[in-house]
C-alpha positions as MATLAB code, in Angstrom:
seq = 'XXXXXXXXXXXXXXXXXXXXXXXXXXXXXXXXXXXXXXXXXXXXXXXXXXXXXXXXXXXXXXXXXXXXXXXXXXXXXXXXXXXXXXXXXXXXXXXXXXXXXXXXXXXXXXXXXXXXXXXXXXXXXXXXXXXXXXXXXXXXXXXXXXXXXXXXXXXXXXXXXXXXXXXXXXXXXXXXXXXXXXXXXXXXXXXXXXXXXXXXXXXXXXXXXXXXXXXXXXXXXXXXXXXXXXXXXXXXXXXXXXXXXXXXXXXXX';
ca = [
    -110.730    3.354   71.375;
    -107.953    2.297   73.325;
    -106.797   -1.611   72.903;
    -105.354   -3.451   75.864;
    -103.582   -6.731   75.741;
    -102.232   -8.562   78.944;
     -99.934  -11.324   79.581;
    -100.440  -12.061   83.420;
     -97.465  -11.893   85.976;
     -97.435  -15.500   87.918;
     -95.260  -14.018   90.555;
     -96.289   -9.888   90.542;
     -99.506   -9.882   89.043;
    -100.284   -6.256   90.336;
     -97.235   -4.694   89.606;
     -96.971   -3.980   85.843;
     -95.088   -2.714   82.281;
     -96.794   -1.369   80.367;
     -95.933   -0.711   75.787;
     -97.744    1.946   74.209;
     -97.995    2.478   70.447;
    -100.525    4.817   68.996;
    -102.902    3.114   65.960;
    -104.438    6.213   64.534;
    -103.606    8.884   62.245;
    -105.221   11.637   61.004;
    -108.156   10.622   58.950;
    -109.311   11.589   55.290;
    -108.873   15.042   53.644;
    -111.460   15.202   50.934;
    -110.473   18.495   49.792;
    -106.943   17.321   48.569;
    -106.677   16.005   45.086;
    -105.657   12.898   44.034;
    -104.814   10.255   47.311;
    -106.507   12.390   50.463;
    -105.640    9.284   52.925;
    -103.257    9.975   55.842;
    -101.868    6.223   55.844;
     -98.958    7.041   58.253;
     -96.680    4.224   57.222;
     -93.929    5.292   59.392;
     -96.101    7.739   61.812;
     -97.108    5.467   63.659;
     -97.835    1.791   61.678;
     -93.978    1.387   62.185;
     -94.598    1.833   65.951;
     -97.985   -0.329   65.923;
     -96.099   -3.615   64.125;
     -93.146   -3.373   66.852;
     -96.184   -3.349   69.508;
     -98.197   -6.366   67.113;
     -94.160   -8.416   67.603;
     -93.841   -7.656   70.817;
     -97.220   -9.140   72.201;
     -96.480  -12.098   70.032;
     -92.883  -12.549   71.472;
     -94.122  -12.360   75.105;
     -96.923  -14.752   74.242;
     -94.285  -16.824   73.023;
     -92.345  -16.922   75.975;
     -92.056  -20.498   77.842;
     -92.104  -18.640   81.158;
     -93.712  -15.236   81.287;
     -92.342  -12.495   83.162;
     -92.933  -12.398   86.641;
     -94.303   -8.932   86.829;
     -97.581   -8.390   84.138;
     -97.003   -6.524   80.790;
     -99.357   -4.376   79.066;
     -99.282   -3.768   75.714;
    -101.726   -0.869   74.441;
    -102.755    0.731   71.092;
    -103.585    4.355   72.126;
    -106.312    6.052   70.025;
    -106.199   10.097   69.702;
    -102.548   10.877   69.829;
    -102.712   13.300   66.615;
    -105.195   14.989   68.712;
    -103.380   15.827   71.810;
    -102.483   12.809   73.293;
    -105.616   11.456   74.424;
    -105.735    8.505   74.607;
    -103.074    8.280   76.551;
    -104.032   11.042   78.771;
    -106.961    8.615   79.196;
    -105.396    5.706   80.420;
    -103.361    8.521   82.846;
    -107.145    9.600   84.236;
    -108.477    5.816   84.212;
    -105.244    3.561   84.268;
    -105.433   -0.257   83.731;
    -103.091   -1.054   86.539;
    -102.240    1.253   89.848;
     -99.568    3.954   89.133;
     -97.962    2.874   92.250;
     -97.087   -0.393   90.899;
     -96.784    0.829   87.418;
     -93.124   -0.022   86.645;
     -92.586    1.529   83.539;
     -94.055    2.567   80.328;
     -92.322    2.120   76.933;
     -94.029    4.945   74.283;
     -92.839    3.544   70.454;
     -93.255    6.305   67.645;
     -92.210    6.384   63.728;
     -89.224    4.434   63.521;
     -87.777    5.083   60.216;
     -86.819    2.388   57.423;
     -83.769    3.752   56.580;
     -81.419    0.758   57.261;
     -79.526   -0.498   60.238;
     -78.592    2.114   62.957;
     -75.324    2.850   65.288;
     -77.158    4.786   67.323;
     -80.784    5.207   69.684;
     -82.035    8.426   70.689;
     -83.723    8.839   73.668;
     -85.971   11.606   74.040;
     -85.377   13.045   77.637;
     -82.184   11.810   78.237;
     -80.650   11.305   81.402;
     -84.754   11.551   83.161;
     -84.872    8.338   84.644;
     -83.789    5.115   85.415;
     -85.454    3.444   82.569;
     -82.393    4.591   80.122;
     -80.267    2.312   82.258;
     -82.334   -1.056   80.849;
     -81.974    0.632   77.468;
     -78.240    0.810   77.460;
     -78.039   -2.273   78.050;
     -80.064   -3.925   75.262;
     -78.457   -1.275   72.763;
     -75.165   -2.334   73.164;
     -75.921   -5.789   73.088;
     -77.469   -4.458   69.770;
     -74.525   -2.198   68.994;
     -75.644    0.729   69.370;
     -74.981    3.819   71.886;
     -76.962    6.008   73.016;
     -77.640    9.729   72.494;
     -80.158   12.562   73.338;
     -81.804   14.230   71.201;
     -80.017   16.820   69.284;
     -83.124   19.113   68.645;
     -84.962   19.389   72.437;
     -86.473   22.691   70.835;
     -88.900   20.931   68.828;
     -90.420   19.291   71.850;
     -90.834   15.834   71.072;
     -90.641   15.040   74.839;
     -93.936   16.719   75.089;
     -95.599   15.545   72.022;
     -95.374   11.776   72.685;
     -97.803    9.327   74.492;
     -95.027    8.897   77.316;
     -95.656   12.510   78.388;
     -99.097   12.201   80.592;
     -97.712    9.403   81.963;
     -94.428   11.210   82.912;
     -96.664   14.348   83.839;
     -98.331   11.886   86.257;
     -95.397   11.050   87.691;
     -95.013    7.305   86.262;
     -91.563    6.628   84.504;
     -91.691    6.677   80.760;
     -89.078    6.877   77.751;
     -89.243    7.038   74.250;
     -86.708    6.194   72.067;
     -85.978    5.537   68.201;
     -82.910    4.243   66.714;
     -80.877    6.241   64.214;
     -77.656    7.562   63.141;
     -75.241    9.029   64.904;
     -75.528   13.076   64.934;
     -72.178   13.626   63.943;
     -72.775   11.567   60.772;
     -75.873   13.128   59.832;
     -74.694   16.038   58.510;
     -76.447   18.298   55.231;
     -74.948   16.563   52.751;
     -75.202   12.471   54.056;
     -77.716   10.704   52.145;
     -79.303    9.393   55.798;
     -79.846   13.311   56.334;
     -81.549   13.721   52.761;
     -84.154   10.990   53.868;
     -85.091   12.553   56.897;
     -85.762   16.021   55.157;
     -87.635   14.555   52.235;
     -89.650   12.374   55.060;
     -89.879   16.212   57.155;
     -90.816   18.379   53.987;
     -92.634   15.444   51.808;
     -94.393   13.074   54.258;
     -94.857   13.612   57.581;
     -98.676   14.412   58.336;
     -99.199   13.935   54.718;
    -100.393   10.983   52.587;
     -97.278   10.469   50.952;
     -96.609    8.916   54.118;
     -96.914    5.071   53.042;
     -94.686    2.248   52.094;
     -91.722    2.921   49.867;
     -90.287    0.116   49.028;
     -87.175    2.547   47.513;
     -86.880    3.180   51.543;
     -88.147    0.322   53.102;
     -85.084   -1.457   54.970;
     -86.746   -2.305   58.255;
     -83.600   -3.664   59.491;
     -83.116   -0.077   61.730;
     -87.145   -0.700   63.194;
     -86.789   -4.556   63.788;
     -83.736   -3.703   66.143;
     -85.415   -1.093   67.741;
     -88.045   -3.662   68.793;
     -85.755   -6.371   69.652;
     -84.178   -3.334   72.044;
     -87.853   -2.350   73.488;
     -88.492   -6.125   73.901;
     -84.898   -6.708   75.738;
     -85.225   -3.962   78.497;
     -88.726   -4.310   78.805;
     -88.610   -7.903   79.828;
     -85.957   -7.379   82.537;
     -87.819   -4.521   83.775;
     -90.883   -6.672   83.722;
     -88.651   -9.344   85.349;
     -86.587   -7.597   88.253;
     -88.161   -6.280   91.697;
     -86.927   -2.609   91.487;
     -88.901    0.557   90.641;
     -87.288    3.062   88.147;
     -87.535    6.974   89.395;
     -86.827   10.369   88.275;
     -83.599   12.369   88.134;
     -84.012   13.917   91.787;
     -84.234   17.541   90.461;
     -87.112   16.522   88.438;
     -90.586   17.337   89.357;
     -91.934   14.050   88.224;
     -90.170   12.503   91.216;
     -91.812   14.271   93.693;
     -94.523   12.810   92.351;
     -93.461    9.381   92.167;
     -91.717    9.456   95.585;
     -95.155   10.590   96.910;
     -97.231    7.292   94.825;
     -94.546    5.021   96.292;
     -94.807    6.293   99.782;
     -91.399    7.857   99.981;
];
């Protein structure tokens, strides 16, 4: 299942941001020996916390946001994205009035970060909110320096995107021209790559555990979300995109 939390907007109850953060991984493998569960520590219970801090922080708030924030655990992402697609085909608030949504994947424990990579950059207007809060954080930043993987397709903020609705996804890390093959940042990426993604050694290590680099990221996804969920404007597309067609069409344009 999917799980939905809401803060209410007093002011713009119908017009809405929306966090996404899936809680699932893949399961059990009972033909592996020795430890066949898929914990996914980084992929995605790093991503589920920052969703867990960020409904607490809004709750928090003395005066909530004028516009209403969604915060949802998508179920089904290993499979295809579908929970997400899901909320695409039945959506909790009108796309129209959907303002943004803010996908958060495996953020890695590797330590403070310079830098925040945002997959699809230069899409939409979204980025502009997250330049801001990363340079209040001190950090710049940077697109992704492998596109042919296709993360931009592989995330929960693609069927939104698809469906025309502004999305982003973005995780903090080092610069690219410091991670080069012999850093020690680069070694823990290709140990996580070859060792631990999609795998059960994917759990806590407290050897790698500095969640100073995720705990930013949040504070960023918490700072731009709340002034998107407290100004009056509606992000869009890069005009050559298709998605803005499709959004200029929802918003009557």
């Amino acid at each position: 299942r999917n799980v939905v939390a809401l803060i209410a907007g007093p002011e713009a109850p119908d017009e809405c941001l929306i966090y996404t953060a899936h809680w699932e991984h893949v399961g059990v493998n009972e033909d592996l020996e020795g430890d066949q569960i898929f914990n996914g520590a980084i992929d995605n219970a790093t991503g589920t916390a920052a969703m867990i801090e960020l409904a607490e922080a809004y709750a928090a708030l003395p005066e909530k946001p004028r516009r209403s924030v969604y915060i949802i655990a998508t179920t089904a992402e290993e499979k295809g994205l579908l929970g997400a697609e899901h909320l695409v085909q039945d959506p909790v608030c009108d796309p129209a009035k959907t303002v943004a949504v803010l996908n958060m994947d495996s953020h890695f424990p590797y330590g403070s970060f310079p830098a925040m990579t945002i997959v699809g950059h230069g899409f939409n207007e979204i980025e502009q909110e997250f330049d801001r809060a990363a340079r209040r954080m001190g950090r710049v930043l940077q697109p992704d320096s492998n596109p042919s993987v296709g993360a931009f397709y592989r995330n929960d903020a693609y069927p939104f995107a698809r469906a025309g609705i502004p999305s982003i996804f973005a995780v903090g890390g080092p610069k690219d021209e410091d991670l080069t093959e012999d850093s020690p940042i680069m070694a823990l990426y290709q140990d996580y790559g070859a060792n631990r993604y999609h795998k059960p050694a994917d759990e806590y290590d407290a050897k790698t555990g500095d969640l100073t680099g995720p705990a930013e990221d949040t504070k960023i996804y918490f700072d731009a979300g709340r002034a998107l969920a407290n100004g009056r404007k509606f992000p869009n597309w890069r005009y050559d995109l298709p998605f803005r067609q499709m959004r200029d069409a929802m918003r009557g344009k």
